[in-house]
C-alpha positions as CSV (number, residue, x, y, z in Angstrom):
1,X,223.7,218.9,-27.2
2,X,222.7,215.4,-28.2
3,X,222.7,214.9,-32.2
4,X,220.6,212.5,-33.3
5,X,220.2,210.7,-37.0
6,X,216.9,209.7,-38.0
7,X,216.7,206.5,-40.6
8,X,213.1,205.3,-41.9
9,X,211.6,205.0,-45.1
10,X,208.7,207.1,-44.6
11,X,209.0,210.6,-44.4
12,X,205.8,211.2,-42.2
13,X,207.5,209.1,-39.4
14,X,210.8,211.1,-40.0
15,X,209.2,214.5,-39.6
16,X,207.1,213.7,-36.8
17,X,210.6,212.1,-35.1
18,X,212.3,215.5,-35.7
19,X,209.3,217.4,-34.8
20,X,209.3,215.7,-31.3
21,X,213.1,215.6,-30.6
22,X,213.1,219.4,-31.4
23,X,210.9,219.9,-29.0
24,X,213.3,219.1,-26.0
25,X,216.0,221.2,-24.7
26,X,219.4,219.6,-25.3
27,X,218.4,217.9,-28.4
28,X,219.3,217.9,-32.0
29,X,218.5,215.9,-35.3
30,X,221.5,216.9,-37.3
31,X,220.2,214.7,-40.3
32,X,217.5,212.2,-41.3
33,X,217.5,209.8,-44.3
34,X,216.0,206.8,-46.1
35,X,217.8,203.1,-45.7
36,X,219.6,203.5,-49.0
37,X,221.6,206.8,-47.4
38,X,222.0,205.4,-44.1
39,X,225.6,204.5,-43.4
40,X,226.8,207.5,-45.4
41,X,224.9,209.6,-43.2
42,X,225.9,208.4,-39.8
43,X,229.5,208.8,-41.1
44,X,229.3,212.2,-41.7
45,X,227.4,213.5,-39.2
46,X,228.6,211.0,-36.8
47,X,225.4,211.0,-34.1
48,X,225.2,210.4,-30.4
49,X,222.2,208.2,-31.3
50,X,220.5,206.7,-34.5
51,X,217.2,206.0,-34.4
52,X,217.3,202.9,-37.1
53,X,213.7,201.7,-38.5
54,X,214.7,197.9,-38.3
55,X,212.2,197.0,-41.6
56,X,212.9,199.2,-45.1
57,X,212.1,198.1,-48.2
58,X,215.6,198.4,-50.1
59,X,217.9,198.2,-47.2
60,X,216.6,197.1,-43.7
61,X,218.2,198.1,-40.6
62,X,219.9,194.9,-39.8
63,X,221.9,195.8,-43.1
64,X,222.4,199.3,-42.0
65,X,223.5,198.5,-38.2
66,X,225.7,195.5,-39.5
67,X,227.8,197.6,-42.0
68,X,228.1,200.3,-39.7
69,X,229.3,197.7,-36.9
70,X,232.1,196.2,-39.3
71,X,233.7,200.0,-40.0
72,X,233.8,200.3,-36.6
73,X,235.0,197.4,-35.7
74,X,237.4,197.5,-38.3
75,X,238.8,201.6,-36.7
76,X,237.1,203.8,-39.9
77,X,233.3,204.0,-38.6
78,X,231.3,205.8,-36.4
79,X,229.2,204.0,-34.0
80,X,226.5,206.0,-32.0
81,X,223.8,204.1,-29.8
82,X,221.4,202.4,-32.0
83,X,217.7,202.5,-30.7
84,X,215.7,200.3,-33.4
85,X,212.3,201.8,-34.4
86,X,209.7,198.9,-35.4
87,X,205.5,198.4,-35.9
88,X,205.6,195.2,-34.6
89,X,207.9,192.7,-32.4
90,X,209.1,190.3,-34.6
91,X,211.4,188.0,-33.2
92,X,214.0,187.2,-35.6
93,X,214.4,191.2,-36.4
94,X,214.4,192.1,-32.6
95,X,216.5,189.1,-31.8
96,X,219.3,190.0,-34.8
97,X,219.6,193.4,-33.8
98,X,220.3,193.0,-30.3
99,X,223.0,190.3,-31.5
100,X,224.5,193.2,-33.9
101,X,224.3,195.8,-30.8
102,X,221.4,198.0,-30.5
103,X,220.7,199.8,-27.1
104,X,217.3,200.2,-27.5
105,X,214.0,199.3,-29.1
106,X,211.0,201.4,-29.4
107,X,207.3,201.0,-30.7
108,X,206.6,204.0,-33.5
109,X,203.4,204.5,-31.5
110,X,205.8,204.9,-28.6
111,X,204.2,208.0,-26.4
112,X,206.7,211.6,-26.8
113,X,207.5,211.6,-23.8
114,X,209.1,207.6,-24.0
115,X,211.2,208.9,-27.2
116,X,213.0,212.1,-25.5
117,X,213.5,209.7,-22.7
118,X,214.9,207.2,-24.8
119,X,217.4,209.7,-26.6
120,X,218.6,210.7,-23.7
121,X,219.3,207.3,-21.8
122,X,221.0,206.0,-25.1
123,X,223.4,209.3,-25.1
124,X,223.9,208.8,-21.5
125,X,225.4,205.5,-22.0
126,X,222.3,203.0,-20.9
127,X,219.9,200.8,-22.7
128,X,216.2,200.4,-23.3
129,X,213.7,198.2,-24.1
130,X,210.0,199.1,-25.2
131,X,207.7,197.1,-22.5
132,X,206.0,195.6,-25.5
133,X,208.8,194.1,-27.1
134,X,210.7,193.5,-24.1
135,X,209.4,189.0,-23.8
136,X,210.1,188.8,-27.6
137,X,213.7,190.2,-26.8
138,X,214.5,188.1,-24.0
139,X,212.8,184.7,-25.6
140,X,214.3,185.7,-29.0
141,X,217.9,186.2,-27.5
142,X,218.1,183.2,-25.5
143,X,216.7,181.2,-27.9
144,X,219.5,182.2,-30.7
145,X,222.3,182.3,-28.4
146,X,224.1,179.0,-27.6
147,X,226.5,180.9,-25.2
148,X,223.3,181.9,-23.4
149,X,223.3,179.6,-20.5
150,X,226.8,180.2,-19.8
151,X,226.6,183.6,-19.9
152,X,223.6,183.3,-17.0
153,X,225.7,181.2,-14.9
154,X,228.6,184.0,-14.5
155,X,225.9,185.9,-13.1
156,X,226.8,184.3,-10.0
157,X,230.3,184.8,-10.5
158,X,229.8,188.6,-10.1
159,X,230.9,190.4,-7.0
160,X,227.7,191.9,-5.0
161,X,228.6,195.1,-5.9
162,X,228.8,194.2,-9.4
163,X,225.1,192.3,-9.1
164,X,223.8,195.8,-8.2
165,X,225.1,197.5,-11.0
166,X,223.7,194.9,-13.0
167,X,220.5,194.5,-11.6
168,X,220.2,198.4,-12.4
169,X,221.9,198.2,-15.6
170,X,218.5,196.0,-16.5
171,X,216.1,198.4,-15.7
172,X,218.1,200.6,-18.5
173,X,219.6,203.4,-15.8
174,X,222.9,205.1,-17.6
175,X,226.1,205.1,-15.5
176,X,225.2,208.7,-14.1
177,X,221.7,207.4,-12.9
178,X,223.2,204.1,-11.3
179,X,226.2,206.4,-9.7
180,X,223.4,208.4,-8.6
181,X,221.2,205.5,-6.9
182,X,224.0,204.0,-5.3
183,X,225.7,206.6,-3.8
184,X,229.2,205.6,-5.8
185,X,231.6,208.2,-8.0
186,X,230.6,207.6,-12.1
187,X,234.1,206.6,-12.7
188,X,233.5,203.8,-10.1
189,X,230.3,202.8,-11.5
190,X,232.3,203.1,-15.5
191,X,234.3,200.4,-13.8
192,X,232.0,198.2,-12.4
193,X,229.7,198.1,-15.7
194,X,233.1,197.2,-18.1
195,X,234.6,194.5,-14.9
196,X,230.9,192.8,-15.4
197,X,230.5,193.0,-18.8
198,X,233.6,191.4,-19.7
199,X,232.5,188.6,-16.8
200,X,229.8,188.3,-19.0
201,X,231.7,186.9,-21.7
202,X,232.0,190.8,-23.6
203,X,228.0,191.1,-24.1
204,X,226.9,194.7,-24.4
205,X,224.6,196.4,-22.2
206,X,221.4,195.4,-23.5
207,X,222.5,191.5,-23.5
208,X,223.3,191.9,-20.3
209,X,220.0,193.1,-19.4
210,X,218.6,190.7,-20.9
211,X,220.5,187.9,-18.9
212,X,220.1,189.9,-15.7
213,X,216.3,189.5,-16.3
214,X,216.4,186.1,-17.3
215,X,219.0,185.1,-13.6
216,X,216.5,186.8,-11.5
217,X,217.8,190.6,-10.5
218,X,215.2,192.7,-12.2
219,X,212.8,194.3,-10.3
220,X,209.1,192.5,-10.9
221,X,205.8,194.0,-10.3
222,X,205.0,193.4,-6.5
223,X,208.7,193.3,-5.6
224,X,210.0,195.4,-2.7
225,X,213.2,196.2,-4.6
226,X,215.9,194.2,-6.8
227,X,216.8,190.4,-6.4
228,X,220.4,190.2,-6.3
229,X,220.4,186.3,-6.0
């Protein structure tokens, strides 16, 4: 069973969250909460995945993801896979949170089906971006991050085999889907993803999706598969 915390201000969006995610087999939300309860809350019920409304009015959800990051940084926190819920695709929010280390972003207009999907990527271990915040990521991350360019030049330091995990790593597969695509063990592709990420210069998987997009190996519309260049 995936548990899921739910974190926005509004209790609407909460309910109709919960309302959703009880809908799918294999899915739980074992609490949901205002900003001001946040970190409390994922300590407790310690979540496979927070659903984190990035703008709140008393404490945002750059405040929350931050302080939970620290106490499990420091060995007395939680951390689940943070998807960040947001109206729009401000830059500096979208940007922050994916230095802080958020898996996902999602639209709260986002279709159902897109949220159970997202729930369960995130729980499997991968990443996802909303298609309509995915350029304001990318720009926004690139933009902020002087280690940026160095970190797309090591793409060509990977190994082929590590390119391809990459390449699907960007298009937000988890470690069972990539196993599954390339025919390889999910211990082997466990391997792979931690070998390249530390390549990377220890960016999570998101960042590294972001820099696989920005080197050229995600798939683009017309392409006849992925560009491991």
């Amino acid at each position: 069973m995936i548990r899921v915390v739910v974190v926005d201000d509004e209790e609407l969006v909460r309910s109709g969250v919960r309302l959703i995610l009880g809908s799918a087999p294999g899915i739980e939300v074992v609490a949901e909460c205002a900003g001001a309860q946040a970190v409390s809350t994922v300590q407790q019920t310690r979540p496979d995945v927070l659903l984190l409304d990035i703008r709140m009015p008393h404490t945002d959800g750059l405040a929350v993801l931050r302080e939970i990051r620290t106490r499990a940084d420091a060995g007395d926190g939680h951390w689940p896979a943070v998807c960040m819920l947001t109206t729009f695709d401000a830059d500096d929010y979208l940007s922050a949170a994916l230095h802080l280390g958020a898996a996902g972003y999602l639209l709260k207009d986002a279709d159902p089906a897109r949220l159970i999907e997202t729930v369960r990527v995130l729980a499997d271990g991968g990443s996802t971006l909303d298609p309509a915040v995915t350029p304001t990521v990318i720009g926004g991350y690139l933009h902020r991050s002087g280690d940026a360019p160095e970190a797309v030049r090591a793409v060509a330091a990977l190994t082929p085999r590590e390119r391809e995990v990459l390449a699907l790593l960007a298009e937000g597969l988890s470690n069972a889907l990539i196993a599954d695509r390339l025919g390889l063990a999910h211990g082997t592709v466990k391997d792979h993803v931690s070998a390249l990420l530390g390549k990377l210069g220890g960016l999570n998987r998101v960042q590294a999706a972001v820099l696989a997009d920005r080197a050229g190996l995600t798939r683009r519309d017309g392409d006849s598969g992925n560009n491991t260049r």
